[in-house]
Structures are given as C-alpha cells and as structure tokens.
C-alpha positions, -999 to 999 in steps of 0.1 A, spaced: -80 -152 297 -72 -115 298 -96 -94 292 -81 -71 262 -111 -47 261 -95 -24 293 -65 -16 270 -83 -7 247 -108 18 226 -135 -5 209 -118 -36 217 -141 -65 192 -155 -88 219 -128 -117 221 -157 -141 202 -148 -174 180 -170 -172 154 -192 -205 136 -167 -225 123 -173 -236 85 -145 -252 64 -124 -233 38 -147 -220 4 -124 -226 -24 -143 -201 -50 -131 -190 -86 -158 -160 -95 -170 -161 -128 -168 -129 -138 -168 -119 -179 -135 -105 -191 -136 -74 -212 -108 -55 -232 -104 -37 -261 -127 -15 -281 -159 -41 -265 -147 -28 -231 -154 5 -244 -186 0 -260 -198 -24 -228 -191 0 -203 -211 29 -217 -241 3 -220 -237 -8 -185 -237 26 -169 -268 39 -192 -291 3 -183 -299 -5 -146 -311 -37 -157 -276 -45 -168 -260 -35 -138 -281 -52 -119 -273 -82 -134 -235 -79 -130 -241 -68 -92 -255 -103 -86 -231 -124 -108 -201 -110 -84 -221 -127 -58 -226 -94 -35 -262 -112 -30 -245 -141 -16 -246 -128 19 -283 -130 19 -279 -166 30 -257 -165 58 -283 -175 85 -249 -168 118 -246 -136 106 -282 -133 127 -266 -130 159 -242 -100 153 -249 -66 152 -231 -46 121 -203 -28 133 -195 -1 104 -160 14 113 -131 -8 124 -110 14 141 -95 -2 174 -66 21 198 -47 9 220 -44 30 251 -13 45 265 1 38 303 13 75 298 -6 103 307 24 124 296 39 105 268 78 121 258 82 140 229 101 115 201 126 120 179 121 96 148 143 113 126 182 114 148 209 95 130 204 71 172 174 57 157 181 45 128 199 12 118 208 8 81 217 -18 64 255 -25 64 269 -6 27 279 -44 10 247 -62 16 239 -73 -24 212 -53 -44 216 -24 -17 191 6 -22 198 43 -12 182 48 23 177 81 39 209 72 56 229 77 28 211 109 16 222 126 51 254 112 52 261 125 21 247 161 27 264 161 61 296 152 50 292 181 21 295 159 -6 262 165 -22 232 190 -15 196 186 -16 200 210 -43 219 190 -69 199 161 -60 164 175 -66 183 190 -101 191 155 -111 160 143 -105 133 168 -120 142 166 -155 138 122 -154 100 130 -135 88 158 -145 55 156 -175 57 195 -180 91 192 -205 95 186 -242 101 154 -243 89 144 -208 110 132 -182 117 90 -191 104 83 -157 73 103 -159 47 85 -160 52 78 -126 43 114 -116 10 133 -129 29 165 -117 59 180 -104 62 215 -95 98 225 -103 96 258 -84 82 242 -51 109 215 -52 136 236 -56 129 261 -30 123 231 -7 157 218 -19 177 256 -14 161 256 22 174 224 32 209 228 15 211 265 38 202 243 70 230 220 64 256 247 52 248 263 89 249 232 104 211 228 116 195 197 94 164 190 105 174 152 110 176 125 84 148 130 64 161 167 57 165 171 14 153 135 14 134 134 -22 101 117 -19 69 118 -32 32 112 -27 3 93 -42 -24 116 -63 -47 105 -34 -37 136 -7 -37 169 -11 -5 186 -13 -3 225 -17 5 242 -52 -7 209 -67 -39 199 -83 -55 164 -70 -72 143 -99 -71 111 -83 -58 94 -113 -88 108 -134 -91 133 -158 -111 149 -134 -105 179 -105 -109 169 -70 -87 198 -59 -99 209 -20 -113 247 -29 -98 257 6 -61 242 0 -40 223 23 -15 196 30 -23 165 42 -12 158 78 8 132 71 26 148 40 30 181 65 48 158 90 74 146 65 76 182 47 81 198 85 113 168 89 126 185 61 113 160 34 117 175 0 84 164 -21 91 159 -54 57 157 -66 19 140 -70 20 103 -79 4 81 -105 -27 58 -92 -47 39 -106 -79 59 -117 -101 62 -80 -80 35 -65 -104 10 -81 -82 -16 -90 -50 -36 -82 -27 -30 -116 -25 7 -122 -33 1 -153 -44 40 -165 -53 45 -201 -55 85 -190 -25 94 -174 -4 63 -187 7 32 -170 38 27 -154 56 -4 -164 73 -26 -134 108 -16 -131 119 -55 -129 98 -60 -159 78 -45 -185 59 -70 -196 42 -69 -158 21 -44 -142 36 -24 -108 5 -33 -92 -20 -8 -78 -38 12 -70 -11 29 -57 16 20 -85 32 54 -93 43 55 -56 59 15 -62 76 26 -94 91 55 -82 110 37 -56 119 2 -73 135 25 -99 155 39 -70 143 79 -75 134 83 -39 138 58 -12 100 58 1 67 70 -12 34 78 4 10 53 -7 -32 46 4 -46 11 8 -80 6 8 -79 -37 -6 -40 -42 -8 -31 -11 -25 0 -5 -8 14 -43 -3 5 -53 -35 25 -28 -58 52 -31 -29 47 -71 -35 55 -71 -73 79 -42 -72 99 -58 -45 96 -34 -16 84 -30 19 49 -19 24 27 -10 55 -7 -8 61 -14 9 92 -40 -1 121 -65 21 107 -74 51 118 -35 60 130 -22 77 96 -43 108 96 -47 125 55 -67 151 74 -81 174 56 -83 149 23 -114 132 23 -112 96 22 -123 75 -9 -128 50 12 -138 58 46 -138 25 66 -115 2 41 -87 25 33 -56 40 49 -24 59 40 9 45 53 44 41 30 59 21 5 98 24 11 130 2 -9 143 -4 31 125 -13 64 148 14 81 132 35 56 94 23 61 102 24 102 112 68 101 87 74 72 60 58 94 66 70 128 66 108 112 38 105 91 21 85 119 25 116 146 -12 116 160 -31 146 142 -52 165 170 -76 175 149 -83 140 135 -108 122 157 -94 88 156 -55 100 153 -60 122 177 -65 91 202 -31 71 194 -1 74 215 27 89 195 46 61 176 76 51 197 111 48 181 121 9 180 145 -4 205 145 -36 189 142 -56 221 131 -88 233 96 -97 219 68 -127 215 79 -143 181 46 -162 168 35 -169 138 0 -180 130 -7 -202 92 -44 -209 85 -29 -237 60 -62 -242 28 -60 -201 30 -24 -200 27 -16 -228 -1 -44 -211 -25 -13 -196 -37 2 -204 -68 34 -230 -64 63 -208 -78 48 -184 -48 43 -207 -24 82 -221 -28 103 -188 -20 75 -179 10 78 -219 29 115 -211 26 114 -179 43 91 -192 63 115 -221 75 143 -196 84 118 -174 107 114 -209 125 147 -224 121 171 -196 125 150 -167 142 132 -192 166 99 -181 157 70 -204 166 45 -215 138 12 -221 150 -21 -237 131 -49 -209 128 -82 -211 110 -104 -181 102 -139 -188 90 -157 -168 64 -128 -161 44 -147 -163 7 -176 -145 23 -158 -119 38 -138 -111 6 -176 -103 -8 -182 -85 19 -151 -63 17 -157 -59 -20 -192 -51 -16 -183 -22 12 -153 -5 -7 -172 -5 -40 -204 12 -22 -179 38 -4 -161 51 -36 -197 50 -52 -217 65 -30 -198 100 -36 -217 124 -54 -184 141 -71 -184 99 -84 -213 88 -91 -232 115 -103 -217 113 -137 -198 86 -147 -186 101 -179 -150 108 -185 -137 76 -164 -122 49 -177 -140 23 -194 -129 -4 -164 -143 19 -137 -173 30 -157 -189 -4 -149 -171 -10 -110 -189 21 -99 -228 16 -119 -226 -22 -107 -207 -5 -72 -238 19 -68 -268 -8 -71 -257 -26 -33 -290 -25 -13 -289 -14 23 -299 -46 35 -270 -58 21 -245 -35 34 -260 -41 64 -248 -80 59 -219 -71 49 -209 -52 80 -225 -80 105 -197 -98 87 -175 -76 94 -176 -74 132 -175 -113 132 -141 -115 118 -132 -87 138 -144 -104 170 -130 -139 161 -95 -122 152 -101 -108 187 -103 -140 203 -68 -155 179 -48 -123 194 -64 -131 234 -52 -165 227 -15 -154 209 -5 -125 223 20 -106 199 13 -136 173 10 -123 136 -10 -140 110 12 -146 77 4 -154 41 19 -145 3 8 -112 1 -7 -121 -33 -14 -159 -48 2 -149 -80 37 -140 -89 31 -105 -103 2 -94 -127 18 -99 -166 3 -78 -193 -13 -104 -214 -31 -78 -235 -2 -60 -246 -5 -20 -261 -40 -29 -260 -51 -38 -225 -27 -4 -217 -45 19 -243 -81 8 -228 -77 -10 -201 -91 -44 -189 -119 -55 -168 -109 -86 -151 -129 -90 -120 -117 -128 -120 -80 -118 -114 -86 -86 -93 -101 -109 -70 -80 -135 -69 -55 -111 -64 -65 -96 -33 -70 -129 -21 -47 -125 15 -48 -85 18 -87 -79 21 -89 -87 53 -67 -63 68 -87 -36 55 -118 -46 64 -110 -51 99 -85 -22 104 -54 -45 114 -18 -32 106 -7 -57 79 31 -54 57 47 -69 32 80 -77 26 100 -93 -9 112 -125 -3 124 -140 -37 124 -138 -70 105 -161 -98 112 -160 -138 85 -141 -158 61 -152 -184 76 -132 -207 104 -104 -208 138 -102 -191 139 -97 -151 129 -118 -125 95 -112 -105 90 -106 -69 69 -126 -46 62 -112 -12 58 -123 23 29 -108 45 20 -104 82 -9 -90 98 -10 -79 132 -32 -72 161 -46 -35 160 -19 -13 175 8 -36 167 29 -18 136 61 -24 161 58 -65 161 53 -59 124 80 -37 120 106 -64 139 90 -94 118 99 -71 90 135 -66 99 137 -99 103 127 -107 71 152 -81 52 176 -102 71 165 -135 58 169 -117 23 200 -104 24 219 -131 43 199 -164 32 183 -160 1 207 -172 -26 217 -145 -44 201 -122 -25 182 -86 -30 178 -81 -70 179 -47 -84 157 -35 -114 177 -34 -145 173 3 -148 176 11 -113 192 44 -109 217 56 -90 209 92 -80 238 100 -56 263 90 -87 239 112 -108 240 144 -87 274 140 -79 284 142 -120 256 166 -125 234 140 -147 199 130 -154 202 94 -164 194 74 -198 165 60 -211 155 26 -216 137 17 -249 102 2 -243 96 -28 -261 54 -26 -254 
C-alpha cells in the first residue's frame, strides 16, 4: 500500500477505524415558531439551567460514551496539502478564452456563463457598463421602491460598481480585457470583507474590519476584472441551513416560493438561479454552499479546506468553514475557483498549496464509492433522479461503483454540530450579548456556548478518526469519490408561511436532517460539490424542485471533482428528460442591457 503521508502535509494516518453498523437517529428536538419562538428564546438565553437542558437533549453529551474514541488523540484543524513535484510551478492563466469550455449555445435551460459576457463585450455588442446599469436598479435596497431582486443583496454601492464597470468598458474599447472574467457582474456573501462596504453578517449588527480590506479571494476576482456588484444576503451568522432572515428579509427560491433557497449562504444561491450574475462567492461551514446550490439548482464547491484564503476576514468558523463558489455552470465554478483559489502568501495554510492548475480534461481514475444505509436515508422522490444519474455515470461514462462503509456517521454529525456551534459561540463580538439576534440564533448560540471542554475534546478525537479512516478508503481507491444526495429532502418548503418568515423557526429536527451527507466534508476538510440532477413537484406552489447529486473527494482533489462535475452537467443536459429547467422568473440580462431595461416584477403570493 503506498504510503500517502510523503505527498503530503499532515497526511491522517491511513487507519480503518472500529467498525459499528449504521445509527439510524431522528433527534427529538422541540419545534418553535411564532411569537413562543420569541418569548422562548429570551428565556433560554437569560437561564443557564435551560440551556443546559437543551445542550443535552441535542445529544452533544452523547460522545461521553464512545469508549474507541480512547485510542485517538484529538486532532483540532483538518487541513491536509498536497505537495507539489514543482519547485517552480508556471504562472497560470485561468481566465484565457483556451481554458474554458462552454456549454454548446442550444443545450435546454442554458444559463449566461462568463463566456457569453466576454463574447459579447468583445464583439462590442454590449459593455460592462450597460450591464451593471441594468442590473443595479433590480438589486439595489438604497431606492424608493427597492430593487424587486433586493433582498438578495444587503448592499450595493452604485458608485463602486460603476467605476468598476467604466474601467473595464475602457480596457475593452483599447483592446486589453483582462480575460473572461473582465465586466463579469458578481457578487459576494455578507461573510468577507469587501472595501466601501459594511459587513453585518446577516445581523443587525457591525462586524466591519476597523482597518479595511478585501478579502483575498474577492481581490483575485476584482484584479481578473470581476465587477462586484455587491454584499450578499446570509442567513444571520451562518447558523442555519434556510436563510430564513426575519432582519434583512428572506429570499424566496427562484423555482419556487413556497421553498426556502437554502442557506446559510442563500443570497449568493438566489442571485444566480435568478440568472443576475453567473457565480457568487459563497462560505460553508455544514453544507452552506451545496445546500442552497442543491435547492436552487446550481453547482457548488466546497474546497479542501484551508485552499480558499478570506484573509484578512476572520473566520466564523475556524476549523468547519470555507469560502469557495456557487456558479449556474461548471465552466463557471472551474475559472471562479481556480482565481479565487490563487494561494494567498500571507495565509499560512494557502500559502502552502500549489497554484490551482487549469483542467486539461484528460484521462483519469473514474470511481465511485456508495456507503448504501448512509445513502438511501434519503427521501424516495430524492433517491429516484440521484440512482438514475447514478446509472448513467456507470453505464455510459464507465465509472466504477464501489461498496464503502464509514463508521460513526450519527456520532460524527454530533460531533460536527457540537464544534461549529462552540466556534461561532466562543466569539466575544457573539456571545457576549446575545441581544439583537434573531430569536432562532438567540438559543443555537446560549445552548452553542454551554459545550464543556471535555467534550470538545471528544468531539475532535472523533474527528481525526474519520479523517484517518477516510485516509485508509482514498489509500485503497485512489482518485475514488464518495457520492450521496447532497440533502435527504427535496428542498426545504415554508410550512409556516408569513409567519415562520417574519420570526423565524427553530427546527433543529430538520436542520439536522438536512445536513445529513454534507457535515462530513466540513469536519474533515475534504473538497466536496454538488451538482442538480433532476427535478421533483413541490408541496405546494408552481415550479418544480431541485434535487442534487454530491461527491466528496480526497483532500487536494477539486480537479477529480471538477471532471465528475462536468460529467454530471452532461448527464443533465443530454440524458435527463427534459433537461436543465429554468426559474420562472429567470432573467435574461444580456436582452436587458441590450434594450436598456431593468426587468419586471413578479407578485409574491407569501
């Protein structure tokens, strides 16, 4: 067996861990909404005994029993680099018309990629300019009335845009773009810092850095020439997995409106299923950039962790989350990622990955590993659409399908839990005073803040035997990429109605169940996507509801993902009846720009 470890930085030990059958486990948690949300939460965050209480009903005590977790150390960070057979790696180009490959103009249900946005500016058809025009007054909060896509974005700084836009348009009137992503309009999640903007986190609150700056990674796409349209809507501190935001307003799923976009990074989801940008910067710390990509029917990467650098944001959540993108293409995700993934030299852990290389789209391992109980905890109209892709990545791509198990699956999703919800608590600018949050996140961060050291400590003994035992599955199956739904449900319906959206809803129950697959990605610090692959009827409401397809990878490995992700666009486009399905209200901003527009509202029915 090869001995990983030598090409790598902090290689886990290649260790199969206890094995213990699948825990099928449905918490128990108490559903609140409503004025008694309101009035609970301000109880539970004033009584410790109360707290308390709830800390040990979500089972975080749990690990207490787990007698195999005495022979491994805890292992608190789970960043893992590959290292580089060059001592002088080349300089890259990820943004050259060479590197990219589009999808063909007359594939069904087509989105704008950054393709077309240079195309058009090359050809002189459009400007960045007219572009950014059309699309400030449909985001922008600051206008009387507000933008009708505006609850996407907590701010946009017309000014800023603009002069981004005019410098662009001069670089292609003089022939000079930048690349593709020159005037491309994007955006980023409230969860970086971005100069001239204010950073609330979703909150009513001001976590603006006193000293300024722009994130690396949002510096790396402004330096392409990416034109930033703005700060994104998230759900308040990332805490959750709907966006649901009774302070700065949720924003409704653009296939649906009866259904959540998903969160926490939902603002970044909605702004590109509703076809204003064609990627967004997103953070994931338990799913929150697969899930909203899952039920908005996009493409979503988390990164191995420690690659993306937000430097000099501080993150929430220092050993769980990450920032990588949420684009409508995976030619799109593949040029957003590579720039935003340039290593950072001032970042410790960036600052040791190769830079990304550009895709040649070569010959590769094609292995697929199921861990079957984990995988059918889905819900069957999920299941259906994800065995049928599944079959084509076998059948017609020659993929080979492989039986898996991981043990501690139940345990580990406590664990994860446990370790984000101590992270986001533990910051004094948090915890200190919970007032002003939202009634949901009131009690996450007073039952968040009552975790014991002790069991921490479990928790991350926990975590270096997954990491170890995935360790020994990737020794074992080079290249091979474990695959599950993304999420067991088929999008997250808003079964309290106005109410649930004027005062949120804690429902620990579904959060969990939720995050069921995506967890484990975080907590180990594996590269993970998501990719749509169908379409199931809703509840309630008119448009059809995306299910999602996920891989994770070895650390290191965003290329295989990126491939597997190709390959499932294909399997969209060309074998899924029907194909890729638009939102309703999906807008065409190319038409718009061209006629000088700003698009028409749709009438909430909420």
């Amino acid at each position: 067996m090869v001995d990983k470890r030598a090409r790598f930085y902090n290689y886990p030990e290649p260790r199969i861990a206890p094995q213990t059958p699948y825990l099928k486990s449905d918490p128990s948690n108490p559903i609140v909404r409503g004025l008694s949300l309101t009035v609970g939460a301000s109880v539970i965050s004033s009584l410790n005994l109360v707290s308390n209480y709830l800390w040990s009903n979500a089972g975080f005590d749990s690990l207490r029993t787990l007698s195999e977790l005495d022979n491994y150390e805890p292992r608190y960070a789970p960043i893992v680099i590959p290292i580089s057979d060059e001592q002088n790696p080349p300089v890259y180009s990820y943004t050259s018309p060479e590197v990219s490959r589009p999808l063909p103009q007359d594939v069904t249900g087509r989105y704008y990629s950054v393709s077309d946005f240079h195309a058009a500016y090359t050809s002189g058809k459009l400007t960045p300019t007219a572009v950014a025009e059309s699309l400030l007054p449909l985001v922008r909060r600051d206008t009387t009335p507000p933008g009708i896509h505006s609850v996407a974005f907590l701010q946009s700084r017309s000014d800023l845009v603009i002069k981004a836009a005019e410098a662009s348009t001069l670089r292609y009137k003089e022939g000079k773009p930048l690349g593709l992503l020159d005037g491309v309009p994007v955006a980023v999640k409230d969860e970086v810092d971005l100069d001239g903007y204010k950073k609330t986190l979703g909150s009513a609150r001001n976590f603006t850095r006193k000293e300024g700056g722009t994130s690396w990674c949002v510096k790396k796409w402004e330096e392409a020439g990416a034109v930033v349209l703005g700060k994104l809507n998230m759900h308040e501190l990332g805490l959750d997995t709907t966006n649901n935001n009774p302070i700065a307003g949720t924003p409704l799923n653009p296939h649906n409106e009866h259904y959540y976009c998903g969160g926490s990074s939902g603002g970044s989801a909605y702004a590109v299923s509703a076809g204003l940008i064609p990627f967004a910067l997103g953070a994931d710390g338990g799913g929150s950039i697969r899930i909203p990509s899952n039920f908005c029917g996009l493409y979503g990467l988390k990164p191995s962790h420690g690659r993306v650098s937000g430097s000099p944001s501080i993150g929430l959540a220092n050993t769980t989350g990450v920032i990588g993108p949420i684009a409508s293409s995976m030619d799109d995700l593949e040029i957003s990622y590579r720039v935003m993934a340039i290593p950072d030299p001032s970042n410790p852990s960036s600052a040791q990955f190769a830079p990304p290389r550009p895709s040649s789209g070569g010959k590769r391992k094609k292995v697929i590993g199921i861990y079957t109980e984990w995988f059918d905890r889905a819900d069957a109209s999920v299941l259906k659409p994800c065995r049928e892709a599944l079959t084509y990545y076998e059948q017609t791509l020659g993929y080979e399908i492989i039986d898996i198990t991981i043990p501690f699956l139940t345990q580990g999703q406590t664990a994860h839990a446990m370790t984000i919800l101590s992270e986001i608590s533990s910051q004094p600018a948090i915890s200190s005073n919970v007032s002003g949050l939202t009634a949901a996140n009131k009690v996450l961060i007073s039952v968040g803040s009552k975790t014991p050291a002790t069991d921490f400590l479990q928790a991350q003994k926990l975590r270096n035997l997954l990491m170890q035992h995935l360790a020994s599955l990737y020794t074992k199956y080079p290249g091979m990429l474990i695959v599950t739904p993304t999420t067991p449900v088929a999008g997250w319906h808003i079964s309290g109605g106005k109410t649930d959206l004027k005062y949120g809803v804690s429902d620990a129950n579904a959060s969990l169940r939720n995050m069921t697959y995506v967890w484990i990605a975080n907590f180990t610090g594996t590269p993970s996507l998501s990719v749509p692959v169908g379409y199931v009827d809703p509840v309630e409401g008119d448009g059809k509801i995306p299910v999602g397809l996920m891989a994770m990878g070895e650390w290191g490995d965003e290329d295989g993902l990126i491939e597997w992700g190709r390959d499932g666009e294909a399997y969209l486009n060309e074998a899924y009846k029907g194909g890729r399905v638009r939102p309703g209200g999906w807008i065409d901003v190319l038409a718009l720009a061209k006629e000088g527009k700003t698009g028409v509202a749709r009438e909430s029915r909420l």
